[in-house]
N, C-alpha and C positions, 0 to 999 in steps of 0.2 A: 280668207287668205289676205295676208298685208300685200299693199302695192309695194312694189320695187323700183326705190326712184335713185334719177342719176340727178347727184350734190355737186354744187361748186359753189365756186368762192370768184366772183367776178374779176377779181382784184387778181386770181390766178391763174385767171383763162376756164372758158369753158367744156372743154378739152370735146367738141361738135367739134364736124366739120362742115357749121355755120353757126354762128351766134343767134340762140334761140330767143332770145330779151323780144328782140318785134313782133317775131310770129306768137308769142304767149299775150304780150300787148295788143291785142287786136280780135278782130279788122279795127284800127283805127282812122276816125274820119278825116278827108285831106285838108287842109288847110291851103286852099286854091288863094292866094292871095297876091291882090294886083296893087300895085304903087306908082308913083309918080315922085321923079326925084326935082330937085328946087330948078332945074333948068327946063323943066315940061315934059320930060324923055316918062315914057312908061314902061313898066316891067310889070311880069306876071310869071310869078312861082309857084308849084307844088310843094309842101310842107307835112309829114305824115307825123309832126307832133304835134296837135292840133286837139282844142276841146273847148265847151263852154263852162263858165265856169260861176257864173252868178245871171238871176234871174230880174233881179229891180236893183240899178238899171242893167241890163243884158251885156256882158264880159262874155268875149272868147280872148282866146288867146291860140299863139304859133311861137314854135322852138325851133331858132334858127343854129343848126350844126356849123358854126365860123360868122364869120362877118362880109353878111351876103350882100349883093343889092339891096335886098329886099329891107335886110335890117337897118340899113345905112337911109334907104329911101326913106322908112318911119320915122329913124329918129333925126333925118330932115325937116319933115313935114308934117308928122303929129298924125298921119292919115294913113289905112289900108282899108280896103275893100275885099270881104272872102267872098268867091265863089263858090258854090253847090259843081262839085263836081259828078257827073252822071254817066251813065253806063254810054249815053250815044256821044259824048264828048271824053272818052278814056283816053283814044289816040292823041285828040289835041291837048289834054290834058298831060298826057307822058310828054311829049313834043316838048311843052314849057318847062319842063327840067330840066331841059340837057344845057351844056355848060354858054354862057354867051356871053359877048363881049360887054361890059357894063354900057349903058348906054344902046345896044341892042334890043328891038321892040320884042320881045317874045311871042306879043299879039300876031305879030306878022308874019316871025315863023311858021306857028300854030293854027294860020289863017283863020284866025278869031277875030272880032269886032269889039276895039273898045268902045265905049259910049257914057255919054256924060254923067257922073251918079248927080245927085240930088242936094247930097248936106256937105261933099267933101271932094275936094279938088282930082283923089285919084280915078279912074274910071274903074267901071266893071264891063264882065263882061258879057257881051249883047247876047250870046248863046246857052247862058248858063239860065235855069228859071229861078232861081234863089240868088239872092246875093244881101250883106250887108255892110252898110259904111259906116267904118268906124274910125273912130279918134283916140288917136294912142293916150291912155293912162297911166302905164307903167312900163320899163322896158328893164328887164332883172336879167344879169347876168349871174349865172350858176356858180354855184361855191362844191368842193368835194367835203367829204365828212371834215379835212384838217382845216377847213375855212380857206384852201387856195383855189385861187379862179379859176374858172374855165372857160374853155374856150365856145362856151354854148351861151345863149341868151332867149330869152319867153317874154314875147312881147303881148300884153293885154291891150284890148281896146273897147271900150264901150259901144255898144250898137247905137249908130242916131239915125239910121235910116234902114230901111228893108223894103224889098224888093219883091213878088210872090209871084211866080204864072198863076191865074188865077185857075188855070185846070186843077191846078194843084189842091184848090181848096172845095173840099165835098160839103155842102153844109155850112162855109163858115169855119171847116175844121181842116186845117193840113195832113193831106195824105200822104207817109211818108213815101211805103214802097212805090207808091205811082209815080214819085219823081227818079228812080231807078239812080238813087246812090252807088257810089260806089265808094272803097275804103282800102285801106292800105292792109295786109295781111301778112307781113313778115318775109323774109327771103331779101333777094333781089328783085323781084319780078311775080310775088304774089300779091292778088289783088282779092274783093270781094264784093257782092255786088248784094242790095238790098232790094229786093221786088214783093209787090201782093204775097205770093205762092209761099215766101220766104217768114213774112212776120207773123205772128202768132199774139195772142191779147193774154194776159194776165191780173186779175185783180190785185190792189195791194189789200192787207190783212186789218 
């Protein structure tokens, strides 16, 4: 029997009553990412356009929806720091979303600890067991199909430093579900959460 699908035309609206595009993207990983802007003030944002994107040397990158702190703090200071965000730091982690005055510590809302990183001026943060510092690369602002801007921007950074709980690592080898991930899921307020019970092994061919 053929499946029976519901077609749009994004450009025409989805005709939902919510815009499926996230929840089909997903769970995608959050891009927890903490900055320091040129006067020393720290910020720490959640980011759900977030991914890595090369292996030597290690690119992640985060899509900023407007011209955030967060964007503005990078392309100050050439530096962000992503955080591992995890299932027992969700709440602190939603906390640093919500709207703040620039120059507002988010750490402090979200009663988190920043702490000094290693190779780069922003800090991370002390509660998260992964983290990486990086050094912005590139910072691309979005084009629509007619070549006009937009109002979105994907900031790349190379990894020069990383951070591990070493519980995390069995053997030498990183465990992921034991760091109890958590990921973005589409909606307003769906999330997803990676544990043991959850992953499952696959050979490639």
């Amino acid at each position: 029997m053929e499946e029976d699908f519901h077609f749009y035309e994004p450009s025409r609206g989805h005709g939902l009553p919510h815009n499926p595009f996230n929840a089909i993207i997903g769970p995608r990983p959050i891009g927890w990412i903490a900055t320091r802007d040129a006067a020393g003030r720290f910020n720490l944002a959640p980011y759900s356009f977030f991914n890595a994107f090369a292996y030597t040397p290690p690119i992640i990158a985060f899509g900023s929806s407007g011209a955030k702190d967060t964007l503005r703090n990078a392309r100050e200071t050439r530096e962000f720091v992503w955080n591992l965000a995890t299932m027992p730091l969700a709440a602190q982690m939603n906390q640093t979303s919500a709207a703040a005055a620039p120059g507002v510590s988010e750490f402090e809302l979200a009663g988190l600890t920043p702490v000094p990183s290693m190779r780069v001026a922003a800090p991370r943060v002390a509660e998260s067991p992964v983290a990486f510092e990086c050094v912005v690369t590139q910072i691309l602002q979005l084009e629509d199909r007619q070549g006009a801007a937009m109002p979105n921007w994907v900031v790349f950074g190379e990894v020069v430093g990383a951070h591990i709980a070493r519980r995390l690592l069995v053997n030498g080898v990183y465990d992921t579900g034991a760091a109890h991930p958590i990921l973005r899921a589409g909606g307003t307020d769906a999330y997803a959460e990676i544990s043991p019970e959850t992953m499952f092994r696959m050979a490639r061919p």
